[in-house]
C-alpha positions as CSV (number, residue, x, y, z in Angstrom):
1,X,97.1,94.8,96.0
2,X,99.1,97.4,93.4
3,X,100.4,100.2,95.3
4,X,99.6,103.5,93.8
5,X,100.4,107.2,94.8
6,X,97.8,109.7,95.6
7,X,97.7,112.5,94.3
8,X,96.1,115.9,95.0
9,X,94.2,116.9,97.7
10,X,92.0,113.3,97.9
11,X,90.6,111.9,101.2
12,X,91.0,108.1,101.8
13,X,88.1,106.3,102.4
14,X,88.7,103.0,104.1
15,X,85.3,100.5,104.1
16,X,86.0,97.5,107.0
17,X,82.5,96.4,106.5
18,X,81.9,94.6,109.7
19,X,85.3,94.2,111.4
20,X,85.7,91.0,112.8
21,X,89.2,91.7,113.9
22,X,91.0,92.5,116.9
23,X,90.0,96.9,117.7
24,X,94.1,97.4,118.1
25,X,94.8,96.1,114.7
26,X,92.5,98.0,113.0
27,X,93.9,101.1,115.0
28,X,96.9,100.3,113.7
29,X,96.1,100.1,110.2
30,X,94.0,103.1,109.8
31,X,97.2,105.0,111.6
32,X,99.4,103.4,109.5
33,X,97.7,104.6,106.0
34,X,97.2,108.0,107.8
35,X,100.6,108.4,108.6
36,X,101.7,107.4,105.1
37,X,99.5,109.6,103.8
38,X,99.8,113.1,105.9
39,X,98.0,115.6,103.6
40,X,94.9,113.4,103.0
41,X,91.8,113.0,105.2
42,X,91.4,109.1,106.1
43,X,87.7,108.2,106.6
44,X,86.8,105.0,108.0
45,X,83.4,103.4,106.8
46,X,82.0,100.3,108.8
47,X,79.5,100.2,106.7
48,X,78.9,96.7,104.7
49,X,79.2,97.1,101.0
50,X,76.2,95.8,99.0
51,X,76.6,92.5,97.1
């Protein structure tokens, strides 16, 4: 996956569908992306995306 900066005041919206992984790991990641992005709103959606 390309890397790109954000820019602006843009919230993050991350979709895990339906999270088969371990709950730590995906607390990790969501803090992860919200600590690398500290002046944007990170919204997690665990709702499946339509085929």
């Amino acid at each position: 996956m390309d890397k790109h900066d954000i820019n602006g005041n843009v919230p993050i919206f991350i979709n895990i569908g339906e999270w088969d992984g371990d709950d730590d790991e995906l607390d990790k990641t969501v803090k992860d992306v919200s600590n690398a992005n500290p002046n944007h709103t990170v919204i997690v959606d665990d709702i499946p995306l339509e085929d």
